[in-house]
Residue frames as qw, qx, qy, qz and C-alpha x, y, z in Angstrom:
[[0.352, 0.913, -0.018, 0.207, -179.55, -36.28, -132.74],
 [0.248, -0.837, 0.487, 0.004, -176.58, -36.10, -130.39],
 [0.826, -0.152, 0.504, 0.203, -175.59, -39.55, -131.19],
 [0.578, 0.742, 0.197, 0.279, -175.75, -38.54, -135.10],
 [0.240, 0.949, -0.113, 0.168, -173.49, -35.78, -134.00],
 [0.602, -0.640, 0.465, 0.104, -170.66, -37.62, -132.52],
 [0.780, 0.424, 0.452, 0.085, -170.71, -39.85, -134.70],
 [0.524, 0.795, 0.138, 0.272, -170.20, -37.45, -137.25],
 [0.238, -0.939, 0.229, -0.097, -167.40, -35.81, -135.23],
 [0.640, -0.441, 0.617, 0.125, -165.45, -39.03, -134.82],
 [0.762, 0.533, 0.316, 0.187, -165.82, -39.85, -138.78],
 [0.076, -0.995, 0.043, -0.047, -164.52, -36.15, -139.01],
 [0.305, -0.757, 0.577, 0.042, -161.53, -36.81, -137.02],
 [0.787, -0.237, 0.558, 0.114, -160.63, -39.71, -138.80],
 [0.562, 0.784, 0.127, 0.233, -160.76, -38.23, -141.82],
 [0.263, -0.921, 0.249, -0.141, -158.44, -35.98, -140.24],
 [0.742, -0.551, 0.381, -0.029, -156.43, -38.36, -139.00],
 [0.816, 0.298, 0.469, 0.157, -155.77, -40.42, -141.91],
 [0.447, 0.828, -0.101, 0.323, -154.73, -37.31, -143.99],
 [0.211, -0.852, 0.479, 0.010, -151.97, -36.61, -141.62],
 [0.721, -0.251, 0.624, 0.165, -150.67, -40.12, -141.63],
 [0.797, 0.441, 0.309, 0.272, -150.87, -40.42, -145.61],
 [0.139, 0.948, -0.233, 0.165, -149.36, -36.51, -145.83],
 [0.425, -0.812, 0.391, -0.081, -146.56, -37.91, -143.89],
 [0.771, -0.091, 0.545, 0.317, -145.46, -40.95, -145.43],
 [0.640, 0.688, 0.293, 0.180, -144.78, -38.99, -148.37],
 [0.662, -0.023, 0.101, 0.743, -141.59, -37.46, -149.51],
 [0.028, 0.973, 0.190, -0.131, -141.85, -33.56, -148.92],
 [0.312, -0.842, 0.266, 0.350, -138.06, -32.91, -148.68],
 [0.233, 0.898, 0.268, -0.261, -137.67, -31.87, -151.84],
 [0.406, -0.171, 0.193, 0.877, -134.84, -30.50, -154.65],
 [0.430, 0.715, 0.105, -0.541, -136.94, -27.45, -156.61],
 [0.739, 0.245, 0.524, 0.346, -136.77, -28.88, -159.97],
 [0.496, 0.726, 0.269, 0.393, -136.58, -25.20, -161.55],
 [0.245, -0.901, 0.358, -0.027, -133.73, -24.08, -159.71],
 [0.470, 0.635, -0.556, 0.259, -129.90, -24.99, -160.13],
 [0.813, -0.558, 0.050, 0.162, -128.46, -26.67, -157.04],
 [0.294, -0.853, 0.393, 0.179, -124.71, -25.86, -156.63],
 [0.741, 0.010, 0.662, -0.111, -123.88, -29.40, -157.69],
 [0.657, 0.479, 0.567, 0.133, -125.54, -28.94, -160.77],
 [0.192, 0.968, 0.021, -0.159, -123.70, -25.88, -161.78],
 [0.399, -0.753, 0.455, 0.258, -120.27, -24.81, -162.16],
 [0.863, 0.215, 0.394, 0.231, -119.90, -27.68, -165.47],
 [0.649, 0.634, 0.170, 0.384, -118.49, -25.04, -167.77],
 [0.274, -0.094, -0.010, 0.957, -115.65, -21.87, -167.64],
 [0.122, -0.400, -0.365, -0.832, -119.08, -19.91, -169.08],
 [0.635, -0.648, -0.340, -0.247, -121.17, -20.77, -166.07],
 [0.582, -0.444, -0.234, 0.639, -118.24, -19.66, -163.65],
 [0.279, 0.049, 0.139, 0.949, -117.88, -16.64, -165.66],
 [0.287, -0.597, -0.106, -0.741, -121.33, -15.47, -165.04],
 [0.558, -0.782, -0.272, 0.048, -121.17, -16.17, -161.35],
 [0.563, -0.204, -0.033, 0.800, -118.04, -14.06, -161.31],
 [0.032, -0.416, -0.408, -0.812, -120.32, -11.30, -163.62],
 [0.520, -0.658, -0.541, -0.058, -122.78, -11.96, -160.49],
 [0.548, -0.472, -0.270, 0.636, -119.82, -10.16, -158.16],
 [0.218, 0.157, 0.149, 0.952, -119.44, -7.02, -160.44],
 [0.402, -0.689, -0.464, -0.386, -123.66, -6.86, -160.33],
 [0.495, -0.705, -0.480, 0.168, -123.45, -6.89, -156.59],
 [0.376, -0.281, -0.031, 0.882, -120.31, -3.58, -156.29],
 [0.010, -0.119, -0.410, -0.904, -122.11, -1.80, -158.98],
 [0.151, -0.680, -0.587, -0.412, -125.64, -2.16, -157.78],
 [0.328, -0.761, -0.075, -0.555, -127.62, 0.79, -155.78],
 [0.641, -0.754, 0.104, 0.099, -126.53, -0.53, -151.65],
 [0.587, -0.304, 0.134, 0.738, -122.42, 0.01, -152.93],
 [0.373, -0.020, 0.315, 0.873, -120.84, 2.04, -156.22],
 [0.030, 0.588, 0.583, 0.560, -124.63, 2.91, -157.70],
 [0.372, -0.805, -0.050, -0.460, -125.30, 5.08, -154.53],
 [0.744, -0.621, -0.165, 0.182, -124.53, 3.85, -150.78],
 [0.835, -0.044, -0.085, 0.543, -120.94, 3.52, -150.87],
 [0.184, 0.573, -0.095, 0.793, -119.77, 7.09, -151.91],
 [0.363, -0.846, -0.147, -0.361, -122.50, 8.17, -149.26],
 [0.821, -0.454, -0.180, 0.296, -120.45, 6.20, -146.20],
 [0.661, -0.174, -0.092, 0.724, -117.38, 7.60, -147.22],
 [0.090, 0.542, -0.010, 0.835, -117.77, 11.37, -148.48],
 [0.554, -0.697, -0.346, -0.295, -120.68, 11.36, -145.63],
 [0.768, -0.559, -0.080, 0.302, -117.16, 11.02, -142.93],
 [0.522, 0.192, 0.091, 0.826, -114.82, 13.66, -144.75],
 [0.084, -0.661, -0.215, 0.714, -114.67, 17.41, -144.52],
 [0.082, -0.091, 0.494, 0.861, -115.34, 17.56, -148.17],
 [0.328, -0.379, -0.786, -0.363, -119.38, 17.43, -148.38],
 [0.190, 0.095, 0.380, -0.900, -122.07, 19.62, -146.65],
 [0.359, 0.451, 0.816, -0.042, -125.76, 18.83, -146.64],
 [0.160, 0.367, 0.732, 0.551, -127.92, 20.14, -149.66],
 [0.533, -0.182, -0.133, -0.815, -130.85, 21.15, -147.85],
 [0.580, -0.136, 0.633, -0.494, -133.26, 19.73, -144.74],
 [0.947, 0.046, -0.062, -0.311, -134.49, 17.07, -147.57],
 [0.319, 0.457, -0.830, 0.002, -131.22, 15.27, -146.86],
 [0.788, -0.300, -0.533, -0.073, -132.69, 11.18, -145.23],
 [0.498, -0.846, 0.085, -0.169, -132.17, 11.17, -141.37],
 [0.981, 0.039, 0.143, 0.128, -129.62, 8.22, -142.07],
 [0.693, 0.393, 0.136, 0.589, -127.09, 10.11, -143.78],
 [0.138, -0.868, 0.047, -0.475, -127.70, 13.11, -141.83],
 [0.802, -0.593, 0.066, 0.027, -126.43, 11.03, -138.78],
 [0.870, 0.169, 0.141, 0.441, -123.46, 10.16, -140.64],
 [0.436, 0.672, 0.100, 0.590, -122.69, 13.62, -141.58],
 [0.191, -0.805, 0.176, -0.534, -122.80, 15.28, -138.30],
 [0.301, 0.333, -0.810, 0.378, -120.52, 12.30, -136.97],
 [0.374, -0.313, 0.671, -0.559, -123.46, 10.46, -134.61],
 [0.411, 0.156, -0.791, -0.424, -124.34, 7.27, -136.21],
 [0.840, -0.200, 0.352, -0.360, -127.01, 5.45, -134.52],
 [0.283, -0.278, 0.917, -0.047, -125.86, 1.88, -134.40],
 [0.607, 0.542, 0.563, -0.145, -129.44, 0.69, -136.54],
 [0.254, 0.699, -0.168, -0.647, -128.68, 3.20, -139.09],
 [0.814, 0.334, 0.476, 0.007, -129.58, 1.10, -142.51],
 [0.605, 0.687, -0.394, -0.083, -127.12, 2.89, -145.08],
 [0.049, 0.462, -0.881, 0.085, -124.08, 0.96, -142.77],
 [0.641, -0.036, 0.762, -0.087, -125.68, -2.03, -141.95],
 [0.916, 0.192, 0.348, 0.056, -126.32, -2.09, -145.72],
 [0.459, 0.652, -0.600, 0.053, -123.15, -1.54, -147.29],
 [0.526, -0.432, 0.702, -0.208, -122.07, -3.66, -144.34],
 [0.847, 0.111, 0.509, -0.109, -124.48, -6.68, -145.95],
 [0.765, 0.635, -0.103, -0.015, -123.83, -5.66, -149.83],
 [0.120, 0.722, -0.679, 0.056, -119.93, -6.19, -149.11],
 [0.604, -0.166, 0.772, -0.108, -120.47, -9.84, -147.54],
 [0.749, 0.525, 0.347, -0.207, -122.54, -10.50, -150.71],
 [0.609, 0.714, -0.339, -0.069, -119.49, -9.87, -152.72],
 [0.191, -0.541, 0.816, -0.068, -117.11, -12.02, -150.50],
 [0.649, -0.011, 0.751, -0.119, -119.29, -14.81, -150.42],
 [0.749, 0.657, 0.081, -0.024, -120.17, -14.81, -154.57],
 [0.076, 0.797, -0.598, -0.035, -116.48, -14.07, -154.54],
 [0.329, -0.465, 0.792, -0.220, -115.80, -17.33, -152.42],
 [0.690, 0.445, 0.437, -0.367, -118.37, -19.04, -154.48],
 [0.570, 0.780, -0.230, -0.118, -116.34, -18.80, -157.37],
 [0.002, -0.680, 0.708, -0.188, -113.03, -19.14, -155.97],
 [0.526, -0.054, 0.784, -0.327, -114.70, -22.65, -154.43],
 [0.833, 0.197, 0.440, -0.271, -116.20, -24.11, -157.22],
 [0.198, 0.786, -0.438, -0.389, -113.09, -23.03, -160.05],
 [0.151, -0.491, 0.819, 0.258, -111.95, -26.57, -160.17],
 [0.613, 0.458, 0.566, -0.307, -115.68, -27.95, -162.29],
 [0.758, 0.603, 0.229, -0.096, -115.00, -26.14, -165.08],
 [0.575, -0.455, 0.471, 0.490, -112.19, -27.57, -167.26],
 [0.689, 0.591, 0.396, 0.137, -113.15, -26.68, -170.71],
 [0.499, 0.724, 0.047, 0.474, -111.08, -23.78, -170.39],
 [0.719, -0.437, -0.428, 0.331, -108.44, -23.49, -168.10],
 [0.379, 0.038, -0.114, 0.917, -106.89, -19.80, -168.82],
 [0.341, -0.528, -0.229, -0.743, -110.51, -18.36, -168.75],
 [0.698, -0.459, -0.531, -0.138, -110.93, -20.13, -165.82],
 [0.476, -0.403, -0.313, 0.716, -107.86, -19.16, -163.48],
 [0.050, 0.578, 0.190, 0.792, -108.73, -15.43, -165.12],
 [0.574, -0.534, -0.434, -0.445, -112.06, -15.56, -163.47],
 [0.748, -0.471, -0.401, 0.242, -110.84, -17.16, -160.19],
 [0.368, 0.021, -0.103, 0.924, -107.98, -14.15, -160.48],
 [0.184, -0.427, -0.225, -0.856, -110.89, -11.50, -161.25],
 [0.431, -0.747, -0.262, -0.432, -112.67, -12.79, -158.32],
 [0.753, -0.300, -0.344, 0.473, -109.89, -12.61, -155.74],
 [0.278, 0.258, 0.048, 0.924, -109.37, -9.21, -156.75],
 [0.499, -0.494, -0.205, -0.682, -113.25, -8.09, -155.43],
 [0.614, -0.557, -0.517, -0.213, -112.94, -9.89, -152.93],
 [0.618, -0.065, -0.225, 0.751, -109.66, -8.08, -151.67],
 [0.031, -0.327, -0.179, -0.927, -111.30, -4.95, -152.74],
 [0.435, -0.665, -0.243, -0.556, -114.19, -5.68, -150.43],
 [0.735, -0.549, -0.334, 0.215, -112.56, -6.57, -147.48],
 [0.368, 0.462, 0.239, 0.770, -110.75, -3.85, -147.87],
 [0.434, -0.557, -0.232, -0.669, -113.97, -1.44, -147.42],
 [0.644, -0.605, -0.437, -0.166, -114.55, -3.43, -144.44],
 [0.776, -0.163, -0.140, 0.593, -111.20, -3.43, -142.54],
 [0.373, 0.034, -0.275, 0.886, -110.68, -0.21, -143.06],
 [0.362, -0.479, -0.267, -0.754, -114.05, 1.15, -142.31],
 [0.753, -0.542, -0.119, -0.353, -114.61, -1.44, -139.14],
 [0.208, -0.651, 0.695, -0.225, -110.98, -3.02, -138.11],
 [0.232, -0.062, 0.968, -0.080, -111.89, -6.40, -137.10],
 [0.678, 0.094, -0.112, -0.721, -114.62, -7.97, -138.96],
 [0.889, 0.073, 0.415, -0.178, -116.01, -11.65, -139.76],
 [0.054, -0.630, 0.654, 0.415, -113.70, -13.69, -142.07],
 [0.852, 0.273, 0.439, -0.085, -114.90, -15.97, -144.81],
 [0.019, 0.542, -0.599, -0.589, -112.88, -17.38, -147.41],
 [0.033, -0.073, -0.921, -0.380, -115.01, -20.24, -148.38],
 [0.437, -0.362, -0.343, -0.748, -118.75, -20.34, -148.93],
 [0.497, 0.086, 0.632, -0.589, -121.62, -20.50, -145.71],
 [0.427, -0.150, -0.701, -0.551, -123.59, -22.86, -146.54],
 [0.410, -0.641, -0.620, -0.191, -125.56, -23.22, -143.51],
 [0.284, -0.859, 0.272, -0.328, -125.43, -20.79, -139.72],
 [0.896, -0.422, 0.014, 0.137, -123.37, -23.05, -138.30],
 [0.706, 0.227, 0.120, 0.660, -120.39, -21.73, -140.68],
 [0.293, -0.926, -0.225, -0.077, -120.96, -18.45, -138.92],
 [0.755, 0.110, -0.270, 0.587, -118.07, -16.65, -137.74],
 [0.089, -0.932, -0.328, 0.129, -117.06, -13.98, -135.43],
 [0.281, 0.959, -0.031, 0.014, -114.85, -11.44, -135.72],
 [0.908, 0.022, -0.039, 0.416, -111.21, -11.92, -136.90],
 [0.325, -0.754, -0.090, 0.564, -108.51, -9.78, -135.95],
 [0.387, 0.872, -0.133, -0.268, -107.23, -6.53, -138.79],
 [0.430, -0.653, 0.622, 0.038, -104.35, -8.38, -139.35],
 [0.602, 0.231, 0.746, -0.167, -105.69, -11.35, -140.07],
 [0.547, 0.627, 0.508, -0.224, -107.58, -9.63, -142.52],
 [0.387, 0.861, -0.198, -0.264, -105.45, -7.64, -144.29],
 [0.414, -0.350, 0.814, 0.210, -103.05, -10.98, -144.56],
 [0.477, 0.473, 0.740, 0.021, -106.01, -12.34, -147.03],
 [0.411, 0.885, 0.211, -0.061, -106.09, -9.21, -148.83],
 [0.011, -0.751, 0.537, 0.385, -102.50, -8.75, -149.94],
 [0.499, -0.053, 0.864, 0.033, -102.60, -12.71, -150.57],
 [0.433, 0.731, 0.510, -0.133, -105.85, -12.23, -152.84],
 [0.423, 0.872, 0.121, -0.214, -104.08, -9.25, -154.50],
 [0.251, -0.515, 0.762, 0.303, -100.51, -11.23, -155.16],
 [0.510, 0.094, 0.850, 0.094, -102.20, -14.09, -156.82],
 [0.494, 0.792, 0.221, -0.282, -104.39, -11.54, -158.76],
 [0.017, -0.917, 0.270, 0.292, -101.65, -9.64, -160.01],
 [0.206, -0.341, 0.853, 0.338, -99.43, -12.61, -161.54],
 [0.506, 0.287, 0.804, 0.124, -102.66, -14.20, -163.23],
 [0.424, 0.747, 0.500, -0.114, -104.62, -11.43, -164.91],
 [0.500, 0.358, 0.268, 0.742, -103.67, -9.63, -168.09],
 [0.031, -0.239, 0.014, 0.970, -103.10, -5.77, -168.37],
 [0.334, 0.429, 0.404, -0.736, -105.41, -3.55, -170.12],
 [0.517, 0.448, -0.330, -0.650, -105.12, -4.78, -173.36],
 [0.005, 0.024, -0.999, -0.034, -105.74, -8.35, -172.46],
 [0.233, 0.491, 0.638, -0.545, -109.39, -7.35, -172.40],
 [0.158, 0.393, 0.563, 0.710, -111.71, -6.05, -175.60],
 [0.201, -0.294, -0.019, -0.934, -114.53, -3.29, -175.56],
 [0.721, -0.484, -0.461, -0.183, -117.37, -5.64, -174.27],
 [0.756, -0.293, -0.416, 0.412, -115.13, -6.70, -171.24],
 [0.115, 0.564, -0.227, 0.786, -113.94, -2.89, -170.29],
 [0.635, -0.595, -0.071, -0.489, -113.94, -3.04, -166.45],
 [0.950, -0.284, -0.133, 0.005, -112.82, -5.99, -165.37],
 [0.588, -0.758, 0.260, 0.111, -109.82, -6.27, -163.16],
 [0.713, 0.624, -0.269, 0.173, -106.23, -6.33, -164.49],
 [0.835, -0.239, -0.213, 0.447, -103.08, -6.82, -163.13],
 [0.130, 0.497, -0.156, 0.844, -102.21, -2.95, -163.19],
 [0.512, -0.502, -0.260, -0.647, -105.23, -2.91, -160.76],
 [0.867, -0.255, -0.368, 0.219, -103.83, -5.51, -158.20],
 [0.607, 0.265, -0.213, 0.718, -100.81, -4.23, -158.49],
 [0.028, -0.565, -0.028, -0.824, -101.92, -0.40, -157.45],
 [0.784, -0.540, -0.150, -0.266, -104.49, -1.95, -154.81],
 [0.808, -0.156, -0.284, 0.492, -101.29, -4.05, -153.30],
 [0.319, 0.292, -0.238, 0.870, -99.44, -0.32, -153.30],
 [0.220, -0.551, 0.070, -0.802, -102.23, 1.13, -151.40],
 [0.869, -0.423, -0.187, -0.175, -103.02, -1.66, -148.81],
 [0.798, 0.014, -0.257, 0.544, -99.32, -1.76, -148.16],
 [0.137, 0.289, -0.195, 0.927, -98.84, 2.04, -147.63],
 [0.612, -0.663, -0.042, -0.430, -102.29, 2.06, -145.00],
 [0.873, -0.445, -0.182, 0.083, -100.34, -0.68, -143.32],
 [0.433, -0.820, 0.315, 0.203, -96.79, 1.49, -143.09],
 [0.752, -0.062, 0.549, 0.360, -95.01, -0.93, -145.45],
 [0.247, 0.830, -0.130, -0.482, -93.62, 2.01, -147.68],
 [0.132, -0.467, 0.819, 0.305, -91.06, -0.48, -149.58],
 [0.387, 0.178, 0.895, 0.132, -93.63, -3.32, -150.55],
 [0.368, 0.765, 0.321, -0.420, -95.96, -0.28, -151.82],
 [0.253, 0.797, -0.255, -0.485, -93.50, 1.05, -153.85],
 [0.227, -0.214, 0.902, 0.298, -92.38, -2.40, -155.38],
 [0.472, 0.473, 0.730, -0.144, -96.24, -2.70, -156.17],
 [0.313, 0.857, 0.213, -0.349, -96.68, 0.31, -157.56],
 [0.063, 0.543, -0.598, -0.586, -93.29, 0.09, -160.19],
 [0.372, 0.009, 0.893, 0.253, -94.86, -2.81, -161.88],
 [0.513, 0.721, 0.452, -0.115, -97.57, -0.77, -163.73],
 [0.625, 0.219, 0.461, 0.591, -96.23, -0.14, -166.61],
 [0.016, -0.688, 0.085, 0.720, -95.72, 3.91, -168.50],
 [0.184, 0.372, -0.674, -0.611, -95.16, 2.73, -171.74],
 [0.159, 0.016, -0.915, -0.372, -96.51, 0.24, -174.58],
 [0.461, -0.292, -0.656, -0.522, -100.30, -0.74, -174.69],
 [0.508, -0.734, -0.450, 0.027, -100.92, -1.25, -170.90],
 [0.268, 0.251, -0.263, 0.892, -99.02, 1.87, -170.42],
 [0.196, -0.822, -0.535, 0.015, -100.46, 4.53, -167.90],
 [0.423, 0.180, -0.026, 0.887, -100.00, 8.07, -167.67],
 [0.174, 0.533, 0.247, -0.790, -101.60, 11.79, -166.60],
 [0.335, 0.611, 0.509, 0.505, -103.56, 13.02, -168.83],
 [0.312, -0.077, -0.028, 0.947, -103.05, 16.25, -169.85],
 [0.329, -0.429, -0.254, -0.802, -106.84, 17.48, -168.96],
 [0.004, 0.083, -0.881, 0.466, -107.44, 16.74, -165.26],
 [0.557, 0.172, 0.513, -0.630, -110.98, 16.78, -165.55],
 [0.562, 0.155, -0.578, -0.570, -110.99, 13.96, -168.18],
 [0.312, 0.014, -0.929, 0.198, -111.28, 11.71, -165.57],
 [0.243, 0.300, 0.643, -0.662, -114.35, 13.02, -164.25],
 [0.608, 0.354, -0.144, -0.696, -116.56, 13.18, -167.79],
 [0.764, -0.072, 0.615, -0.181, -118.26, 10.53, -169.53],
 [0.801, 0.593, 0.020, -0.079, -116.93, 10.74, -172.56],
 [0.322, 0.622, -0.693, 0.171, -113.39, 10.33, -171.63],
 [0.904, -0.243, 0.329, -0.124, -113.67, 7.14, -169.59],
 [0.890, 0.102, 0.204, 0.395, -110.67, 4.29, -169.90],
 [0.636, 0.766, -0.067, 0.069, -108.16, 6.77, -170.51],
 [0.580, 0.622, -0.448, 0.277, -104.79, 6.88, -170.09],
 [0.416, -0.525, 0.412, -0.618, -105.21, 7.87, -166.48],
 [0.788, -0.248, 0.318, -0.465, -107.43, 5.12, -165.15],
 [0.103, -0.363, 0.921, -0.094, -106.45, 2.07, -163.85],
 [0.057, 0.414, 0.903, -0.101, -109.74, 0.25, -162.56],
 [0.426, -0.105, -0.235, -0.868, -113.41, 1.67, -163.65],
 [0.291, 0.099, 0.870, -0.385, -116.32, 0.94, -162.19],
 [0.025, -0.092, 0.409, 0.908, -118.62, 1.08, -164.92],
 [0.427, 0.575, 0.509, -0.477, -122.63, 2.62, -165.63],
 [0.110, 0.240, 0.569, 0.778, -123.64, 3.35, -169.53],
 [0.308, 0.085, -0.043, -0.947, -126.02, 5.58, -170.48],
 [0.391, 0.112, 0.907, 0.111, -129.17, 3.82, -170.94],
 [0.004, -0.282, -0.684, -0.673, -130.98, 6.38, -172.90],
 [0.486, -0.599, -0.591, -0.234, -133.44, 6.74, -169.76],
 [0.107, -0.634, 0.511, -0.571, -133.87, 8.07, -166.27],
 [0.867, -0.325, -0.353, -0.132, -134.56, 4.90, -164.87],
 [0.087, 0.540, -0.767, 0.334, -132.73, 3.46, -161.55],
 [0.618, -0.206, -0.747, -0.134, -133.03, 0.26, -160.25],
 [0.275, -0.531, 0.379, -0.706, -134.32, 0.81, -156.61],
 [0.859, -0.217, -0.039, -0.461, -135.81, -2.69, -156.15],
 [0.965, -0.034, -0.155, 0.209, -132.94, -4.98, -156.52],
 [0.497, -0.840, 0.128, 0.176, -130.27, -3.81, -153.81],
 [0.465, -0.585, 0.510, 0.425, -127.54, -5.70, -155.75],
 [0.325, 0.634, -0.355, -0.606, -128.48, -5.13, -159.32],
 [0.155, -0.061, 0.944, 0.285, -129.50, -8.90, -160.42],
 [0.560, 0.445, 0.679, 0.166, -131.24, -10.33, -163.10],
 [0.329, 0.302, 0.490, 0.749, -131.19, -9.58, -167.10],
 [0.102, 0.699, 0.471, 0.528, -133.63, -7.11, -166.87],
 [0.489, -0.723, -0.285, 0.397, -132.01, -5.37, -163.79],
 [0.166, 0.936, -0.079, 0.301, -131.15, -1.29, -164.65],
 [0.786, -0.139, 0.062, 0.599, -127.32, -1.15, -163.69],
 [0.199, 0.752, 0.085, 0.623, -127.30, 2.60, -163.38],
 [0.541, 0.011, -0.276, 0.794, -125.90, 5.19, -161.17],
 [0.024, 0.834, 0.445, 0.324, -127.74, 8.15, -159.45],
 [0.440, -0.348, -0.127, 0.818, -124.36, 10.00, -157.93],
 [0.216, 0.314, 0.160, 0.911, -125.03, 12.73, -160.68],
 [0.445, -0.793, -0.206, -0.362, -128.85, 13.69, -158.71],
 [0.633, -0.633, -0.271, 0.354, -127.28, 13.50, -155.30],
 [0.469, -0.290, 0.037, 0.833, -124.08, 16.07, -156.50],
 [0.178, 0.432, 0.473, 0.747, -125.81, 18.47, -158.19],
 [0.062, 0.250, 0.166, -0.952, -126.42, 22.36, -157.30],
 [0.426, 0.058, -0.390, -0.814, -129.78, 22.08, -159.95],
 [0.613, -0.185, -0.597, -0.483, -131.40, 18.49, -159.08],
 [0.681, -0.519, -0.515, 0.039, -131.82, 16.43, -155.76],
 [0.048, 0.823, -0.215, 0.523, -128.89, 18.33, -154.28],
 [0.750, -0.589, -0.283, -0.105, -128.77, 16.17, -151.67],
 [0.544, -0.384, 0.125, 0.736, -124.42, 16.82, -150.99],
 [0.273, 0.934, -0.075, 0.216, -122.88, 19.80, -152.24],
 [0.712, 0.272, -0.195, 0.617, -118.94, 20.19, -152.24]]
C-alpha cells in the first residue's frame, strides 16, 4: 500500500510537472482582442474628436465641475459657512483651514486634473493619424490645449510646483517630479497662444457643439494667467481681442442674475460654459468619478449642496 502510494504521488507530480512546462511554452503575452490599442486608433479626425469629447467628460464629471472642484475652492474663501454638522469630515477640514494631508476631496481633484492633462496630451500626441480632415483636426488639437492650460492652471495655482507632462505616460518610468511654477505657467500661456489663433469664436460652433472652447476663451484665460503673474500689459492685450460687436460679440447683460439661471445660459455675457442639461431626472452619476461611457449621467449636484431647503450642505 505505501508503494501504491508513492507511486501515485510521483505520477501526480508529473502530471504536474508536465502542465507547467506545456503552460509555458505557450504564448500568454497577449493583445486583448476587444480592446483598441493606441496604434489601432487615432485613423480618423472622428476618433480624435471623441478622445478630445473624453477630456470635457473628465472636467465635467462628479471629482471636478459636477461637484469636487467648487468644493476646494469656495471650501478656502470667506464666502461659504457650513450647512449643518451633516457637512463630510473632508470638507469640514478644508473649511476650518486644517487639511489633513490624506484628505480624498484634494487628492481627488488632484488625480481628476492629471486625467485631463494626460487625455489632453493624448490627443495633442496622436493629432498627426488623422488626416481626413485637417481643420477639424488642428480644432481639436486647439480645443485640447485649451483644457489642458485650464487644468494646469487649477494645479499651479492651487499647489505652485507640480509634476509636468506634456506628452503621454505610458509606463512609471515616465514619472516625473515636480517642476518649478514657472515652468508651468510657461506651458500654459504657450497652450493658450496656440489655442487662441486656431479656434473659431462663438459662432464657429452650432447648438450641438455649445461649450467647447473658442478663441474668446483663450484669449480671456491668457488675460487672467497673465494678470496672476503681474504682467498687466500682456493681460490687457489678451483681453482687447474679444470682440463687443458682430456675432462673437460680448457684452453685460442687462439682468445680472441671467448668468446664474438655466434658462439664460450662452448669453451675451458668457465666454466659456461648462455645461449639465436637464435630464428630466434626479439621477447623478456617483460611480464613474470622471463621467465615462454612453450611458454615463453627466449631471451636476451644486444646486443640493447650495440650497437653504435640500442637502444644505454650504450656505452663503
Amino acid at each position: 500500500m505505501k508503494n501504491r502510494k508513492i507511486k501515485a504521488g510521483i505520477v501526480w507530480l508529473a502530471l504536474i510537472a508536465g502542465t507547467t512546462i506545456m503552460s509555458c511554452e505557450k504564448k500568454l503575452d497577449k493583445t486583448d482582442p476587444n480592446v483598441l490599442s493606441v496604434d489601432q486608433y487615432f485613423k480618423t479626425s472622428a476618433e480624435l474628436e471623441g478622445a478630445t469629447n473624453s477630456i470635457y467628460s473628465a472636467m465635467k464629471g462628479s471629482q471636478l465641475v459636477a461637484r469636487e472642484w467648487f468644493f476646494v475652492h469656495d471650501l478656502r474663501s470667506d464666502e461659504v459657512n457650513a450647512g449643518g454638522s451633516q457637512l463630510e469630515v473632508p470638507r469640514g477640514q478644508m473649511l476650518a483651514g486644517n487639511t489633513d494631508p490624506s484628505n480624498p476631496l484634494v487628492s481627488t481633484v488632484w488625480s481628476a486634473l492629471y486625467t485631463m492633462i494626460h487625455r489632453a496630451n493624448t490627443v495633442i500626441g496622436n493629432a498627426n493619424e488623422g488626416k481626413d480632415n485637417a481643420a477639424l483636426t488642428a480644432r481639436l488639437v486647439a480645443e485640447a490645449k485649451f483644457l489642458r492650460a485650464w487644468a494646469y492652471n487649477e494645479l499651479v495655482t492651487m499647489w505652485g510646483a507640480v509634476p509636468l507632462y506634456t506628452a503621454t505616460v505610458t509606463g512609471t518610468t515616465d514619472f516625473k517630479p515636480r517642476a518649478k511654477a514657472e515652468d508651468i505657467y510657461q506651458v500654459i500661456l504657450a497652450d493658450l497662444q496656440e489655442a487662441a489663433t486656431v479656434l473659431p469664436g462663438k459662432s464657429g460652433y452650432n447648438a450641438t457643439n455649445a461649450g467647447r472652447a473658442t478663441k474668446d476663451a483663450a484669449n480671456a484665460m491668457l488675460g487672467r494667467v497673465n494678470m496672476q503673474l503681474g504682467d498687466y500689459a500682456a493681460a490687457k492685450a489678451a483681453l482687447l481681442k474679444i470682440p463687443a460687436t458682430g456675432a462673437d460679440g460680448y457684452q453685460l447683460t442687462d439682468r445680472y442674475l441671467d448668468n446664474f439661471e438655466e434658462e439664460t445660459e450662452f448669453n451675451k455675457e458668457s465666454i466659456f460654459e461648462i455645461v449639465f442639461f436637464d435630464r428630466g431626472n434626479s439621477d447623478f452619476n456617483w460611480g464613474s468619478g470622471v463621467g465615462d461611457g454612453s450611458s454615463a449621467n453627466l449631471s451636476t449636484v451644486r444646486n443640493q449642496e447650495y440650497n437653504g431647503v435640500a442637502w444644505r450642505n454650504l450656505i452663503p
